[in-house]
Structures are given as structure tokens and as C-alpha cells.
LOTORFI-101540 format. One line per field, with one value per residue (C-alpha): x, y, z. Coordinates in Angstrom, 3 decimals. Each point is the difference from the previous one (the first is absolute). Layout:
N
u (X, ...);
v (Y, ...);
w (Z, ...);
This chain:
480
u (-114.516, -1.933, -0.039, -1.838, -2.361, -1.873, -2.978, 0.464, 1.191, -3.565, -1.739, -0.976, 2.209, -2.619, -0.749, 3.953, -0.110, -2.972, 1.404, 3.400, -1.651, -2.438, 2.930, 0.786, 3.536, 2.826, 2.555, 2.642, -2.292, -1.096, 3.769, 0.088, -2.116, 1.096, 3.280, -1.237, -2.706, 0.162, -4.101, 0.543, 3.353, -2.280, -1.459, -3.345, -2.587, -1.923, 1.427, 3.333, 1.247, 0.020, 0.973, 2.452, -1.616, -2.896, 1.561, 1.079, -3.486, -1.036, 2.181, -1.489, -3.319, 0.845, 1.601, -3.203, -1.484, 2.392, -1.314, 3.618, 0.501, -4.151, 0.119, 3.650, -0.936, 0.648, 3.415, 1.084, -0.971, 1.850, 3.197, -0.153, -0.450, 2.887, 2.487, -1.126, 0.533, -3.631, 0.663, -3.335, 1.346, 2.189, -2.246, -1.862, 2.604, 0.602, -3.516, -0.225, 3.461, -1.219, -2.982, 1.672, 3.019, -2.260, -2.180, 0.050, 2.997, -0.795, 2.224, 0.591, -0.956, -2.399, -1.162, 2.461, 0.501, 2.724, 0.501, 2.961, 0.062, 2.775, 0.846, -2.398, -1.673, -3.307, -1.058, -3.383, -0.030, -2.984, -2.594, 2.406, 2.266, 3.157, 2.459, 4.151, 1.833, -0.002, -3.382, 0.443, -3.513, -1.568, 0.246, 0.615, -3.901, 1.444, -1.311, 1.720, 1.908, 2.685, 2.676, 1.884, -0.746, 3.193, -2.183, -3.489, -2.581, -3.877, -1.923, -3.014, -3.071, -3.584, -1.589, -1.048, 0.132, 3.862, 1.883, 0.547, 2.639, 2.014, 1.903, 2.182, 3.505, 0.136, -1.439, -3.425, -1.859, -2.768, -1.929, -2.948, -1.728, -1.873, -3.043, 1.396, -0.103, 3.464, 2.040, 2.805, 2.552, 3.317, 0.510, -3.111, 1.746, -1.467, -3.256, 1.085, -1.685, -2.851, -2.425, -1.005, 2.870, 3.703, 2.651, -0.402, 1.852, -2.271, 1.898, -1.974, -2.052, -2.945, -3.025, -0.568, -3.530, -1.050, 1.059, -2.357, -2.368, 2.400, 2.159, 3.354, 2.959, 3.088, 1.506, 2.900, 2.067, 2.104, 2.167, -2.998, -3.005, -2.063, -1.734, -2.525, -1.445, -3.505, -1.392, -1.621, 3.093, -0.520, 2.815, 0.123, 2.727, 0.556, 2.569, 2.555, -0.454, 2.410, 1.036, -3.194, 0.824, -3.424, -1.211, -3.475, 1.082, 1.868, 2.152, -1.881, 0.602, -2.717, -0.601, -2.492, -0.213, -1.292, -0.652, 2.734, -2.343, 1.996, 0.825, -3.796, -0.248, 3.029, -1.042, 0.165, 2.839, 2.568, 2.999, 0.967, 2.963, 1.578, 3.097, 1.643, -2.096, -1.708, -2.252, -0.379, -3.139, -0.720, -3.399, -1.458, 1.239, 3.671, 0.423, 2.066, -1.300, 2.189, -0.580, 1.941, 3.572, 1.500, 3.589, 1.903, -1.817, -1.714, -3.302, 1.389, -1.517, 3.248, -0.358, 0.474, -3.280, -2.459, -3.082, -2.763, -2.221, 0.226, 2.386, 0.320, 3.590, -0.260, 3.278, -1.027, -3.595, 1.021, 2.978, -3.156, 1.739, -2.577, 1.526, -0.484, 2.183, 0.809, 2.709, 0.116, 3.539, 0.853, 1.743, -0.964, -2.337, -0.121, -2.719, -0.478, -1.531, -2.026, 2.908, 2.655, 1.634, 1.332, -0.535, 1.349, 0.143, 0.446, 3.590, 2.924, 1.626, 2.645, -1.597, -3.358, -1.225, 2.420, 0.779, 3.803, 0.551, -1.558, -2.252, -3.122, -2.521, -3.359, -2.262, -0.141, 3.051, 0.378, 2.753, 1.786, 2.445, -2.793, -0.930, -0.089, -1.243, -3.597, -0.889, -3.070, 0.398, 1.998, 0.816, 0.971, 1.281, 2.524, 2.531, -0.097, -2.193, -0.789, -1.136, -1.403, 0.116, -2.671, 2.837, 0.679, 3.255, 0.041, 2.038, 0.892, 1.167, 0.227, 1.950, 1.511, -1.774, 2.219, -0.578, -3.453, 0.250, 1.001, 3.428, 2.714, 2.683, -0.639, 0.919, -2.943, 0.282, 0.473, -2.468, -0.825, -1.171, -0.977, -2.161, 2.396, -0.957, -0.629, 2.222, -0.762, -3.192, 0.534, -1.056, -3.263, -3.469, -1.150, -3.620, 0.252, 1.857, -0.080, 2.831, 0.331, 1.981, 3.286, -1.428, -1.881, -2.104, -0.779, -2.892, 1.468, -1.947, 0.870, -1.590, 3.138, -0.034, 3.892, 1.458, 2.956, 1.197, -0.272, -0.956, 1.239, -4.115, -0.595, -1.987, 1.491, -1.336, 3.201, 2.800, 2.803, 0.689, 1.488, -1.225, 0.598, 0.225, -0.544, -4.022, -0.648, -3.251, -2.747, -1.380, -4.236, -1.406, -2.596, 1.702, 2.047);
v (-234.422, -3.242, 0.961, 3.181, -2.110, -2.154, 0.626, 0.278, 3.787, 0.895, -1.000, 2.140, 0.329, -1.511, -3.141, -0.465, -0.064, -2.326, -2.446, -0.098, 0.214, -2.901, -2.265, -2.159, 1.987, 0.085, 2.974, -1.241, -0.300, 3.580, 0.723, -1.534, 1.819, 3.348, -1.546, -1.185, 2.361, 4.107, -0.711, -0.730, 2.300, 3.141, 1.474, -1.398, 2.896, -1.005, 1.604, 1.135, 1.650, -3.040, -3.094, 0.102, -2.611, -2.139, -2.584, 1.666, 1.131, -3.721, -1.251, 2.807, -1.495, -3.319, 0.820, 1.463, -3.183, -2.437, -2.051, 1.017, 3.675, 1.073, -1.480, 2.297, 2.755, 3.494, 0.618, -3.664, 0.953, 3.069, -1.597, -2.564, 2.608, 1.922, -2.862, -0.546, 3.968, -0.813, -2.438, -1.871, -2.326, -0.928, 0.277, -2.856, -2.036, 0.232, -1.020, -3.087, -1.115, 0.113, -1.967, -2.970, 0.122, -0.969, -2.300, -1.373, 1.297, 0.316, -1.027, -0.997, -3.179, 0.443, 0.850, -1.115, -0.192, -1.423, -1.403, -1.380, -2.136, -1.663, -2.683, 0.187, 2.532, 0.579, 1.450, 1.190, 0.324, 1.020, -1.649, -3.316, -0.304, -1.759, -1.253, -1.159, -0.465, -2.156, -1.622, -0.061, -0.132, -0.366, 3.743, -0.639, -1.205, -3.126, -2.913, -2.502, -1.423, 2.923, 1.388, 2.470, 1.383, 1.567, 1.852, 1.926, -2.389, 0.380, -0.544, -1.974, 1.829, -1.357, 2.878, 1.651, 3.725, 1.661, 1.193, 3.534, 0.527, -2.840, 0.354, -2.099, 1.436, -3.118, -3.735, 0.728, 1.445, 1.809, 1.237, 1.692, -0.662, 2.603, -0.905, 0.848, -3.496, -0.551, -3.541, -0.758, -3.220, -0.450, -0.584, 0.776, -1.070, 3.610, -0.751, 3.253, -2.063, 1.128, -3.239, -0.509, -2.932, 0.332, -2.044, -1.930, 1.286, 1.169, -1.445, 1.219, 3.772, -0.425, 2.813, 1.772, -0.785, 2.231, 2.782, -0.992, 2.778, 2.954, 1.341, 0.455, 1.818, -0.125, -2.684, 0.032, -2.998, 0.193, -2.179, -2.359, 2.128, 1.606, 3.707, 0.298, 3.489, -0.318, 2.318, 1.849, 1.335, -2.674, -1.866, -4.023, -1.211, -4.390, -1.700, 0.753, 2.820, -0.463, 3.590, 1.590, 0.047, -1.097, 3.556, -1.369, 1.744, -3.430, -2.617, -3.150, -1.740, -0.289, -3.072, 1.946, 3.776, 1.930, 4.594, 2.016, 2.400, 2.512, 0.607, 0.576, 2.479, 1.631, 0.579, -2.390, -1.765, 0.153, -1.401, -2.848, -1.829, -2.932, 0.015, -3.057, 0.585, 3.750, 1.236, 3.739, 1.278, 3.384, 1.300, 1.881, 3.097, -0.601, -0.856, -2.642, -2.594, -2.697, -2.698, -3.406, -0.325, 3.036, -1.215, 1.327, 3.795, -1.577, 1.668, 3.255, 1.223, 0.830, -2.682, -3.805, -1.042, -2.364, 1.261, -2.387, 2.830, 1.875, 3.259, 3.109, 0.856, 3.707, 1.199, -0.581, 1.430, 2.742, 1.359, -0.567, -3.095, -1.480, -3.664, -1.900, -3.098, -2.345, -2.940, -1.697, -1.783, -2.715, 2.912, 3.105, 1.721, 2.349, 3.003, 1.428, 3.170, 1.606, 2.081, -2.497, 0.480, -3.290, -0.197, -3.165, -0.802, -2.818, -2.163, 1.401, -2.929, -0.238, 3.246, -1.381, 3.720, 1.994, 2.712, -1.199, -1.475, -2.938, 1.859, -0.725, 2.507, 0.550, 1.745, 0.624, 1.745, 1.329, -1.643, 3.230, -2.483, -0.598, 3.871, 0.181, -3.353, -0.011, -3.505, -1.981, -3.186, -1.183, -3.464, -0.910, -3.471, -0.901, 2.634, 0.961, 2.835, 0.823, 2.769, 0.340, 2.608, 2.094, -0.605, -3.824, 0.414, -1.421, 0.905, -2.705, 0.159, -2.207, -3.869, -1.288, -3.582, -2.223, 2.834, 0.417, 3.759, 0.034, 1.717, -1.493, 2.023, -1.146, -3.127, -2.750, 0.983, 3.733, 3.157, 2.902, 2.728, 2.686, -1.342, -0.818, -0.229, -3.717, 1.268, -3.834, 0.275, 3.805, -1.373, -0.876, 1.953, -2.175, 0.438, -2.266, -1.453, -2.787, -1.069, -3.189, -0.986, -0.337, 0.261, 3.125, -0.275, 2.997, 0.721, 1.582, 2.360, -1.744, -3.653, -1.543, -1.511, 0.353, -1.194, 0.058, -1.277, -3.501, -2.726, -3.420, -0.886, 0.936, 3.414, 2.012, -2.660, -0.620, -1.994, 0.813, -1.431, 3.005, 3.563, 3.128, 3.158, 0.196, -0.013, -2.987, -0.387, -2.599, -1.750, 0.310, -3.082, 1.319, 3.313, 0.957);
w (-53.759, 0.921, 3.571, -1.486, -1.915, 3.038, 0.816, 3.270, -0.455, -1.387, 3.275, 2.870, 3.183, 1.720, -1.806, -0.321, 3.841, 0.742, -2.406, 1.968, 3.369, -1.177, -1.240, 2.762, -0.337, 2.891, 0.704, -2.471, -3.103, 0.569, -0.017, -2.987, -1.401, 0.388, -0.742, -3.560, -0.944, -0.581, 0.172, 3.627, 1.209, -1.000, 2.876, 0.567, -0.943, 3.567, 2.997, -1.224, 2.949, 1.685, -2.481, -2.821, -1.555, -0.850, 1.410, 3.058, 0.283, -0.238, 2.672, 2.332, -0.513, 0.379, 3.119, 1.523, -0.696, 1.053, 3.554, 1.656, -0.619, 0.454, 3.500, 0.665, 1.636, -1.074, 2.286, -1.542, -3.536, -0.115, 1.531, -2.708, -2.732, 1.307, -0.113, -3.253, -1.103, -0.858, -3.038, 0.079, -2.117, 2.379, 3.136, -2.223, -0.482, 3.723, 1.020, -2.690, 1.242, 3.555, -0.288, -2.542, 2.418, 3.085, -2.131, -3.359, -2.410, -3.337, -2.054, -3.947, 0.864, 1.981, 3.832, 2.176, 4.420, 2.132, 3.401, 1.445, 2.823, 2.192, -2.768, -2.210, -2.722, -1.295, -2.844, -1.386, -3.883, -1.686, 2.378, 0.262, 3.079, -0.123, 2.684, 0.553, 2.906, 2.814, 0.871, 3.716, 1.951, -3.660, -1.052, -3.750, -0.260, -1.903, 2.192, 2.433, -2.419, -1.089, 2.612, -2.195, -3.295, -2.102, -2.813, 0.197, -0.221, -0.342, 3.021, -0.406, 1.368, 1.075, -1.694, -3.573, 1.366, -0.900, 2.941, 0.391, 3.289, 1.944, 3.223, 1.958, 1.124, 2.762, 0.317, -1.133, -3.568, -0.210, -2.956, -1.961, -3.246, -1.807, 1.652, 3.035, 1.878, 2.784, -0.793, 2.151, 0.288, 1.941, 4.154, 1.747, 3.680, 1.091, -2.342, -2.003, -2.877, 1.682, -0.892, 3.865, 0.981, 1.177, -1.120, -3.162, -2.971, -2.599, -3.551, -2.201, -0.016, 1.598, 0.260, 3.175, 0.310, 2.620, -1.851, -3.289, -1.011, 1.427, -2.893, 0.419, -2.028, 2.219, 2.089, 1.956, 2.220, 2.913, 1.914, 1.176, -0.599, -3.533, -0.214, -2.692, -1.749, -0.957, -3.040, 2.716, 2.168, 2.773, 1.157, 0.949, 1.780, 1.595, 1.357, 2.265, 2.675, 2.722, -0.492, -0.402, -4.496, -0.360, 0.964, 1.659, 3.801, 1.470, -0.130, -1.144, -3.183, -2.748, -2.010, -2.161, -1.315, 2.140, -0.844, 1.819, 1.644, 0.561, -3.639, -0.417, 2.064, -1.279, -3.810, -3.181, -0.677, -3.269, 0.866, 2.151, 0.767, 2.107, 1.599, 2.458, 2.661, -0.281, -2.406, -1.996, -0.927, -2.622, -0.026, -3.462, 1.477, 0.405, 3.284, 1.351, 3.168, 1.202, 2.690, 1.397, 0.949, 0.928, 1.882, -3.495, -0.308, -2.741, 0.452, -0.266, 3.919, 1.373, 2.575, 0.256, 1.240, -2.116, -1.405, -0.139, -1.059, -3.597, 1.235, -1.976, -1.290, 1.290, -1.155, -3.878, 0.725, 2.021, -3.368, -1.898, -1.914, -2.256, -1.058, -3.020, 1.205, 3.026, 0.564, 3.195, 0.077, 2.527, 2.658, -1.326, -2.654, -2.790, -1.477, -3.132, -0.207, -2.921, -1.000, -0.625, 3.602, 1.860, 3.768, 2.096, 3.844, 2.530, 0.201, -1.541, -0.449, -2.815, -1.433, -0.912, 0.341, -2.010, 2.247, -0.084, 2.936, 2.108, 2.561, 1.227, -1.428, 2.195, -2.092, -3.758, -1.549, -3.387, -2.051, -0.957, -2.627, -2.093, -0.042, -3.309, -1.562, -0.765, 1.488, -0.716, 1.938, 3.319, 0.976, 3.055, 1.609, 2.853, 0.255, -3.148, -2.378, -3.781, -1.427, -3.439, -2.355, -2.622, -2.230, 0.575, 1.812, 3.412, 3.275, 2.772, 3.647, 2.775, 0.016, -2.776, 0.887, -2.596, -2.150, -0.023, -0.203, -3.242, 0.074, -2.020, 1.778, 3.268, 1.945, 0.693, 4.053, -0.764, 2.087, -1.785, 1.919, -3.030, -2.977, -2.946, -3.592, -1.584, -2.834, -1.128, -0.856, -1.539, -3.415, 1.572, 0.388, 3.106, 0.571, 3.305, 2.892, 2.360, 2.412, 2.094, 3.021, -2.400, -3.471, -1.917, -3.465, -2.375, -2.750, -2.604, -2.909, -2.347, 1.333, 1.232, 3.821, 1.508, 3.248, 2.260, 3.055, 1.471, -2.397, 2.133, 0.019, -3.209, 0.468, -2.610, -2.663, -1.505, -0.606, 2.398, 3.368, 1.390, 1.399, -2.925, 0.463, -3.539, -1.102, -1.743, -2.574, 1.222, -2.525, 0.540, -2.623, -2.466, -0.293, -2.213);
């Protein structure tokens, strides 16, 4: 009888559904509401043949609108839709998840990003970044004076402007702040610090003043060089080049950004990432271009040869693949496409591509295991690969790597050559994933940070000497 008495019931379809659509609300709360409210699980009065609901009809609408799904093109919209059985509440849930899982989670408390290096982690909570782990070649941003740090601790930064995405997988960090400025610290013996010199560690982060007054909004690091993503879909890259992973047409190293060409010429850039020694590239309409070392099949050509020139992934373009993800691992890499479908090539090794067995693959392959999960994110490091799920569960294949893939059935030396659920972390929504060289670090919904694997440098940011297969909670100080 109360329910009977809101006022809600005595507006207009149409008001009810600009209020919801103007709410700042996600796929779940619309859930919620239909769940809660007969006002809502009523058919909506606007387009009936096509949406059960107002807030079905909302979720359509904010679909339409959202920056991933109105640059999908029709073929790619359609295949999403169908996977979906054309649940636009769930197609929304997929696109949100997709964008916080390859930038900034958002979680209860607060927006959240990962990266997991060697020995060491970095965090980035809500403009702040924090560090643990060994502080080899000065990665943890904490100064000459600290060699390992046990717990996540602040870094101090020479700036007032928040940070907004962090990289650095290897011996060097990069970074951007909301006003789209580059700061980098760690080795710069390849000057893939990219301030000009070669050699001195740089101990504390440091701006990349050539690159003042272009805006960035992605960085990535390599082995011993840095790619940056301007606001404009131009791509940077410095450092080392001795396989042509700088992308400018040679071999010679940079000491300061310098625009891959190539990628101009080829269409504005969304995606980028930075592998050991070889570099993948999506432009804003799906396509996938990869250049550097190509000895593993890493690039996806179907050949071993080195690109030093930005090279078009034809087997992707020519299935009419549109991706929404990239990971370039140490040996091999991994794409996600705008339907949920995994694809992986390069080294075999251990299983690192999930095709169950340790062979080689050329080109891009579809992961036929993970058929049916709908993934949002892949992660990719040294033999081994993630996969992350619209529903928070996550799949793992590859190396074991003192059991930094997560499974608590398996051995810390163990290969696994089809993804396996992380029935560990089952009681988890994770919204991201990093993984190290033997360690891997999860978001979860709810705000908590958890990690596995090696911890004998203190880069799970807790209290145990030895490597877990078990995720352990990192404690992040001023959250709670």
C-alpha cells in the first residue's frame, strides 16, 4: 500500500525516465530498481516493443552515449547485443567495466589502478600514488635513502595536480596528472626517462619537460623505453630502440619523445601498450598495430622479423575484429575484442596462451576456453595470462611463478595450459588486474586491494616472508 502511495506512480513515463537517465546511475542500480519498484518493472509506455522497462529503456540510451560503444561500429554493436540477448543493462555494465578495468576502478572507496612490477607495486588511489616492494634502481619514488618498503607507502610528489594513470611493469615509472603533464623516476641507463641524459637514476619523479604543453592520458613502460598517448590520438615513444619498439622506422635509441609517424598516418590512437621489447598500438576504430621485437610471434605477423615501423595486425582487421583491449606480456600478447572474446599469440611457453598446450602461435587465435565468459580486461606478463570477467570472476593460464597465478590447487612451479577459475577470489567482484614477474594484485568492488604470489621484497604489502597462493589484503593508509 505505501509502494502505491509515492508519488512517483503519478508522473509521466517520460519524466520517470529522464530522471533515471539523468542520475549518474550504473547497470546494477537500474537492476535495482526494477527489482524494488512495480513503478519501474511495468513496461515503459515509450517504445514497448523494444524495452520492458524504463529502466531498460534508460540503459539503451545511455549506451548510445557512452565514448566506447558510439565509436563500435554497427557489425561490433550488434555482436555485442547478441551476446548479451540484447539486455542493455548488461551491455552497460559491460562497457563501464571495460573502461574502469583499463583505467581507474571505481570502487566504494574510491577510484582505484594497479601496476605490478618485478618486485615492487604501485598503486594509484584517488589521485595519490603509493608504492611497496623492492626499491631497486629507485622505482618506489621514495628517495636514495629507502631500499625496500614492506607496506604501501605515499610517494611524495613535486606537484599539486592529482595523478590520473601510472605505469611501470619494469625499472622505470611513468605517470600523468590530470593536467596531463608526463613524470617519470627509476633506471634511465637507456634514457627511457626521457629528460635528454643516459644513465643517472632518476630517485625521485621528475617532469618530462619536453613534453609540457602536449596533453596526455595514457602512458605505458617497457623494458628500457616509455610510449605516451596524447588527448589527441598521437603517440610518443623514448628510450630504448634496439629492436625497432620505438616505432619511428629504425633502430636508434631516443633520449627524448619523439611522434611515431607511422601511427599518424594510420588513424588516432585509443589504446596502447608496452611489452619487453615490442609495442601494440589500437586505433579509434578497432584495429590493432604492433612494432619492435618480433623473435617470439609477438606482433601477431606470422613471421619473426622486427618491425621498426607501426604494422597492421591483418588477421584481426581482415575477421573484422574491433578491440577494446591490449596486453603486451614479456613473450607473447593478448586482445580483447568488443564482444568479450579473448585472442592471444606469440610464445607458448608453459601455456601463457591458453590454447592447452605450449605451441608457438603466429597470428591471433581465439581462446575457444573462455567461449563463454564475457571478459572485460586481460593481463598479460611472462608466461603467464588473466582474464577478467563482467561478473568479477577471473580465469588464469600460463606459469604458476611461486604462485602468482592465483591457484590454490596448484604447485608454485606448476603450467597450465587451459584458463582455470581463481575459485579463491570467487567471493570477489574484481574490477582490475595487474600481474608481476612472480606476484599479481587485484581491485576489488568493494575497495579492498588483494595480492598473491612472491612477497620475499615486500610487494604484496604485507606481513609474510613467503610466496601465497592465497590473496592477501594490502593495507592502503587513509582508507578505510
Amino acid at each position: 500500500m505505501a509502494e502505491d502511495m509515492s508519488p512517483l506512480h503519478k508522473l509521466p513515463p517520460h519524466i520517470l525516465q529522464d530522471i533515471i537517465t539523468r542520475g549518474n546511475l550504473d547497470a546494477e542500480d537500474f537492476a535495482r530498481l526494477e527489482a524494488s519498484s512495480y513503478i519501474f518493472k511495468a513496461a515503459s509506455g515509450l517504445m514497448p516493443y523494444r524495452f520492458k522497462s524504463l529502466p531498460e529503456l534508460a540503459a539503451f540510451q545511455l549506451c548510445q552515449n557512452d565514448p566506447l560503444f558510439s565509436v563500435m561500429p554497427l557489425p561490433a554493436r550488434s555482436k555485442l547485443s547478441k551476446r548479451c540477448e540484447a539486455n542493455w543493462k548488461l551491455i552497460l555494465r559491460y562497457l563501464h567495466a571495460v573502461q574502469q578495468a583499463w583505467g581507474r576502478a571505481t570502487t566504494r572507496k574510491g577510484n582505484f589502478q594497479v601496476v605490478t612490477g618485478k618486485y615492487h607495486t604501485l598503486l594509484l588511489g584517488n589521485g595519490q600514488l603509493f608504492s611497496c616492494g623492492s626499491s631497486q634502481f629507485g622505482v618506489l619514488g621514495h628517495g636514495p635513502n629507502l631500499t625496500q618498503c614492506t607496506s604501501l607507502t605515499a610517494i611524495q610528489l613535486p606537484m599539486v595536480s592529482r595523478v590520473i594513470c601510472v605505469s611501470g611493469s619494469h625499472h622505470h615509472v611513468a605517470f600523468l596528472t590530470e593536467r596531463g603533464e608526463v613524470f617519470t623516476f627509476g633506471d634511465n641507463s637507456s634514457s627511457c626517462c626521457g629528460h635528454g641524459d643516459v644513465g643517472d637514476t632518476i630517485l625521485n619523479p621528475t617532469i618530462v619537460e619536453s613534453l609540457k604543453g602536449i596533453s596526455c592520458k595514457k602512458v605505458a613502460t617497457g623494458l628500457s623505453f616509455t610510449v605516451a598517448l596524447t588527448e589527441n590520438g598521437e603517440v610518443y615513444t623514448w628510450g630504448s630502440n634496439s629492436h625497432g619498439q620505438l616505432g619511428h622506422g629504425d633502430t636508434n635509441d631516443v633520449a627524448m619523445p619523439g611522434k611515431v609517424a607511422g601511427l599518424s598516418i594510420c588513424g588516432l590512437v585509443a589504446m596502447i601498450s608496452a611489452g619487453a621489447s615490442h609495442t601494440l598500438a589500437v586505433t579509434r576504430d578497432g584495429a590493432l598495430y604492433s612494432f619492435g621485437y618480433g623473435a617470439n610471434f609477438c606482433l601477431g605477423h606470422g613471421d619473426t622479423a622486427n618491425e621498426h615501423s607501426p604494422r597492421l595486425v591483418e588477421s584481426l582487421r581482415e575477421q573484422n575484429i574491433f578491440l577494446v583491449g591490449i596486453a603486451a606480456g614479456d613473450e607473447h600478447s593478448v586482445a580483447l575484442d568488443s564482444s568479450g572474446y579473448v585472442y592471444t599469440w606469440g610464445k607458448g611457453y608453459c601455456g601463457a596462451l591458453g590454447h592447452g598446450d605450449e605451441l608457438d602461435q603466429r597470428t591471433p587465435l581465439l581462446v575457444t576456453a573462455l567461449g563463454s565468459f564475457l571478459s572485460v580486461q586481460v593481463c598479460a606478463r611472462k608466461r603467464k595470462t588473466f582474464a577478467v570477467g563482467v561478473n568479477g570472476s577471473v580465469f588464469a593460464f600460463g606459469w604458476m611463478g611461486c604462485g602468482s597465478l592465483g591457484l590454490t590447487g596448484r604447485g608454485s612451479s606448476d603450467k597450465v595450459f587451459n584458463p582455470e577459475l581463481l575459485v579463491a577470489l570467487a567471493s570477489h567482484h574484481v574490477a582490475q588486474i595487474s600481474t608481476g614477474l612472480y606476484h599479481t594484485v587485484v581491485i576489488v568492488k568493494n575497495g579492498s586491494v588483494l595480492g598473491f604470489g612472491d612477497n620475499e621484497k615486500g610487494q604484496l604489502g604485507v606481513d609474510i616472508s613467503e610466496a601465497t597462493n592465497e590473496p592477501k589484503e594490502m593495507h592502503i593508509p587513509g582508507f578505510s
